[in-house]
N, C-alpha and C positions, 0 to 999 in steps of 0.2 A: 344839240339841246332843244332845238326846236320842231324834232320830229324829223327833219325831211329825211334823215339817212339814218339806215340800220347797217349793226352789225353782228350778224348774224354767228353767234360764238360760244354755245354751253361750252361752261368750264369742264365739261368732263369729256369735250373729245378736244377740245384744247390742248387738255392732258394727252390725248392717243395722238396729236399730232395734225392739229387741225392749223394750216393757215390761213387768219380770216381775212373778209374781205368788207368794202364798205360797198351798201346798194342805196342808191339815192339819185335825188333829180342831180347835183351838181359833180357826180363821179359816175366814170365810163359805164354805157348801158351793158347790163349781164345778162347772159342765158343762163335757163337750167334745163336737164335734162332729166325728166321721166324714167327710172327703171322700175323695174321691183317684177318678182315670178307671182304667176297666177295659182289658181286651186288645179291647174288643167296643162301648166309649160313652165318650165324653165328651172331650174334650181341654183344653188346659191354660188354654185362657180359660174354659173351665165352670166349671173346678175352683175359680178363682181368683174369679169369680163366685161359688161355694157358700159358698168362704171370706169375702168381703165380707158376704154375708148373715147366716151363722152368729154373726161377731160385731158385725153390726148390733142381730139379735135378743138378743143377750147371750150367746154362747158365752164360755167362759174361755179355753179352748185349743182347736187343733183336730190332728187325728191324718189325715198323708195317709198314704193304704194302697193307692197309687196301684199297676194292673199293666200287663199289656204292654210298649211300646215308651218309650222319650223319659220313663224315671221319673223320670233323676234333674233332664233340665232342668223338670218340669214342680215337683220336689219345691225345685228352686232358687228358681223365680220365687213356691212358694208361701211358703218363707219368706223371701226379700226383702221380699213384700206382707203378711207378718203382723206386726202390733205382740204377737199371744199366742203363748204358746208355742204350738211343733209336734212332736207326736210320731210315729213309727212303728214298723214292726214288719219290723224286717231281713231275719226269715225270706224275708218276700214276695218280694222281690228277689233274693235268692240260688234261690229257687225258681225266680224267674223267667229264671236266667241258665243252669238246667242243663236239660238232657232230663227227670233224673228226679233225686228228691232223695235217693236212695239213694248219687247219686255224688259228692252234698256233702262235701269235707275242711273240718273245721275251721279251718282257716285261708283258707278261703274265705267263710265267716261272718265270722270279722273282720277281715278287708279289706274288706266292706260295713259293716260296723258302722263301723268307721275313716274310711270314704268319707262314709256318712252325717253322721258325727260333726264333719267338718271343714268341710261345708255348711252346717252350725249347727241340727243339730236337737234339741231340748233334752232329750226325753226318748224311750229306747225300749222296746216293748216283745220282751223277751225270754225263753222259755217254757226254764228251765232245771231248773225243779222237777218238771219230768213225767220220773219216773224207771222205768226199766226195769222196775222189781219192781212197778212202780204197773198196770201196762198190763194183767195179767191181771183186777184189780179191776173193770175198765171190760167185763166181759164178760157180764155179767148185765143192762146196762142198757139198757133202751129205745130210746135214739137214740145209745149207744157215746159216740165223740170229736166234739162237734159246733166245737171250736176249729178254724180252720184251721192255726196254727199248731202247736196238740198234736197234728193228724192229723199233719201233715209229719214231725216228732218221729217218732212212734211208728211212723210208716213207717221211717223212718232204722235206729231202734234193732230195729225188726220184720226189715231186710232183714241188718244187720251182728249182732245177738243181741248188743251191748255198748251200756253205759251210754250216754245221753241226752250227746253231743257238748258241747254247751251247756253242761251241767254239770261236763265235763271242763277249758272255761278259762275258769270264770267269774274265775277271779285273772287272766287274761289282759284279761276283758273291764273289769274294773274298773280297769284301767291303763289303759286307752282312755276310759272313763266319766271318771275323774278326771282326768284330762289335762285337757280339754275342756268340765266341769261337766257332761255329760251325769245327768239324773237317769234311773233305774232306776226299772221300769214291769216289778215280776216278774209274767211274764203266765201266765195261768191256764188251762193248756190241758186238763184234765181237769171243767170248767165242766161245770152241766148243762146238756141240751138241752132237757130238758121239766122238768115238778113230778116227776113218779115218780122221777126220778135225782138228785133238788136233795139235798143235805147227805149225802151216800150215801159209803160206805169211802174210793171213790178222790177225788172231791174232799177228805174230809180230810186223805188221806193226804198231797197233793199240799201242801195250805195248812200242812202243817208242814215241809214241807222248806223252802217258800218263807218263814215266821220264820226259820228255819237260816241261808237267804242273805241275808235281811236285815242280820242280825249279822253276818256276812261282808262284806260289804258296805260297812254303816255302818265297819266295824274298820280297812277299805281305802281310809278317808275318800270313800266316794260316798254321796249321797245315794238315798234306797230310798220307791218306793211299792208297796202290794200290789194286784197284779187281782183283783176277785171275781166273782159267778157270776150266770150270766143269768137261769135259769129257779128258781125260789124261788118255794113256796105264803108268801100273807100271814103265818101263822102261823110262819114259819122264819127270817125275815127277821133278828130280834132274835138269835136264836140264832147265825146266822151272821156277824154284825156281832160279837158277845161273844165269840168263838171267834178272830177275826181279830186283836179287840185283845189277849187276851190270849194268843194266840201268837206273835203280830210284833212285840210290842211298843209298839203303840198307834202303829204306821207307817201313815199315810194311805193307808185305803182307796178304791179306787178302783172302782167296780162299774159291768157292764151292766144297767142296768135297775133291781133284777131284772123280769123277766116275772112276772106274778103269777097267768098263766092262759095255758093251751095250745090254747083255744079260739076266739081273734080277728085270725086272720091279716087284714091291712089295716090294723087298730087297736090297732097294737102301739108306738104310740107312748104311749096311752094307760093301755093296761095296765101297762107297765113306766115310765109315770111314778106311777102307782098305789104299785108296789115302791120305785122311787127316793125319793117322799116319806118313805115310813117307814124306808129307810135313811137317809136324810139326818138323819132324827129319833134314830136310833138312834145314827150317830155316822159313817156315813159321809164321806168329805173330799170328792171329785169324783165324778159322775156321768156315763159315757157315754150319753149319748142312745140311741134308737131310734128310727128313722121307719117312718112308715103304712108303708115297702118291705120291714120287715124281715120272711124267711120268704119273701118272695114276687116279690123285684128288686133291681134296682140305681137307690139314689134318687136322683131332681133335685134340681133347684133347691129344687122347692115342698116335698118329701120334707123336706129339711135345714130350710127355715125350718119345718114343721108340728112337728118334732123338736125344735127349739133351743126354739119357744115352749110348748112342752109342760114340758120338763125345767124352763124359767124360773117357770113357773107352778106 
């Protein structure tokens, strides 16, 4: 009731066989695992392969972030075959359906969001916190916008000079979220890319608008988790977890990694299960994995399991 735990559960793959799960500070910490085929590898028996694996190894949930051609029947057959939740991230697709995302109307975001939502995907993520006035803050930093979702964003708001779309119906999207149980996955598109930009003005700037919609959110009866940030030195970790709860309200955190070093392309499942442990210590709810691919490809089969057993251990 009061926000710390989701449960992440459209009724419509409920129906296809979905057993849910609760994510939150006071229930065992969860991984999820990353599938989805690109415009350029893999198709829909890989995918559905990675997904067997992931949670053979022990994934909790998995997130397709599937591009190219045939997303939504491949994002069908992934959650018909998932007993855990599936999330994603709607930007991808609405990117994927224009030339350029500058000619996105918001009402074209949510008739993906709506489409998705009625496939039964239980949680998405959606980057509404990355606000206009944020974008200048990201100019001094090292690797900028390394979110694909926040670049998309700040393209948008870069090429029209008005407020972040997204956050113009978020009351829109949360009538479709609560329709449907979709749980809210506020994603975090001002993340750092490296240690030198981890906890820096516009990441916090962004982690307090995203408390704001939480409250918004919860008020509109949907259910809220919060994204956190990739690249995080050991020493900041605490800090960022304290920061999160006591801004959102102790809403299930949900982090990549974090990376805990900008120095081990290959071995970055390692490194950022390094961050993961201590967030998870600290009070994290779910943890996104990372495989040996990250930084450096698009991962297989053996990528997904080297990841899942990582994040498990």
């Amino acid at each position: 009731a009061r926000g710390r735990m989701v449960i992440p559960a459209n009724k419509n793959h409920v129906a296809k066989g979905l057993q849910p799960i609760g994510i939150g500070i006071a229930a065992r910490t969860k991984i999820n695992a990353n599938i989805g085929k690109s415009a350029v590898a893999s198709d829909t028996s890989c995918e559905l392969e990675k997904l067997f694996t992931a949670v053979k190894f022990g994934a909790d949930t998995v997130m397709d972030l599937s591009t190219g051609d045939q997303i939504n029947a491949v994002r069908d057959r992934i959650i018909g075959a998932s007993t855990v939740p599936v999330g994603t991230v709607p930007i991808y697709q609405t990117a994927q359906e224009l030339d350029e995302i500058a000619d996105m109307r918001p009402q074209m975001f949510l008739d993906v969001v709506e489409q998705q939502a009625k496939q039964g995907v239980d949680y998405m993520t959606v980057h509404c916190a990355l606000l206009k006035e944020h974008l200048p803050l990201t100019n001094n930093r090292v690797t900028g916008i390394v979110s694909r979702g926040g670049a998309l964003m700040a393209k948008w708001m870069t090429a029209h000079g008005q407020q972040n779309p997204l956050y113009q119906v978020f009351s829109e999207l949360c009538e479709i979220f609560r329709e449907y149980d979709v749980t809210w996955s506020l994603g975090d598109g001002l993340r750092p890319g490296c240690l030198a930009d981890a906890t820096d003005e516009a990441q916090l700037a962004e982690l307090k608008v995203m408390g704001e919609l939480g409250r918004r959110a919860r008020d509109l009866g949907c259910q809220v988790m919060i994204e956190g940030p990739g690249h995080v030195p050991m020493d900041q970790i605490e800090q960022n977890i304290r920061l999160q709860q006591q801004w959102c309200d102790e809403a299930p955190f949900y982090v990549l990694g974090p990376v805990v070093t900008d120095i081990a392309p290959g071995y970055d499942h390692i490194t950022s299960a390094i961050g993961a442990a201590m967030a998870a210590w600290y009070g994290a709810a779910m943890l996104c994995y990372v495989t040996p691919k990250e930084h450096l490809g698009l991962p297989d089969l053996d990528d997904v399991r080297q990841g899942v057993i990582a994040y498990k251990i």
